[in-house]
C-alpha positions, 0 to 999 in steps of 0.5 A: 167526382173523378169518372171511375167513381162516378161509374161506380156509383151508377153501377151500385145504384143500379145494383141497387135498385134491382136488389131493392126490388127482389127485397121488396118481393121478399120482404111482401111475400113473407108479410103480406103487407105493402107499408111493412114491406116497403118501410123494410125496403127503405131503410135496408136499401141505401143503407146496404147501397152505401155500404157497397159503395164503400166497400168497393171504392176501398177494394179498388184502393187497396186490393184489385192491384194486389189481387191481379198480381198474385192471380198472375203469379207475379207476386206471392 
């Protein structure tokens, strides 16, 4: 895996992982239960991690250069 991608994907886990824990909060607060919650958290959490992952590899492809481009006026 080249270094930029596995960059990124430390940083999505690390994301990740801070937000799994605010939707465990969430997800107790509003049950009341342990197993419930933490069943939520499971399934919701790698399954978001993945989908960012993905999302971000496919913006650093497809959209970071063009976007620089017209933020800096040099294309519209």
């Amino acid at each position: 895996m080249k270094p930029a991608r596995m960059e990124l994907l430390v940083k999505v886990v690390a994301w990740r992982m801070l937000s799994m824990t605010c939707g465990f909060t969430i997800a107790y607060a509003f049950t009341g239960r342990v197993a419930e919650s933490v069943g939520i958290t499971i399934v919701i959490g790698p399954t978001l991690a993945l989908v960012q992952w993905v999302f971000e590899m496919l913006w650093d492809r497809y959209v970071r250069e063009r976007l620089r481009n017209v933020i800096s006026g040099k294309q519209g």
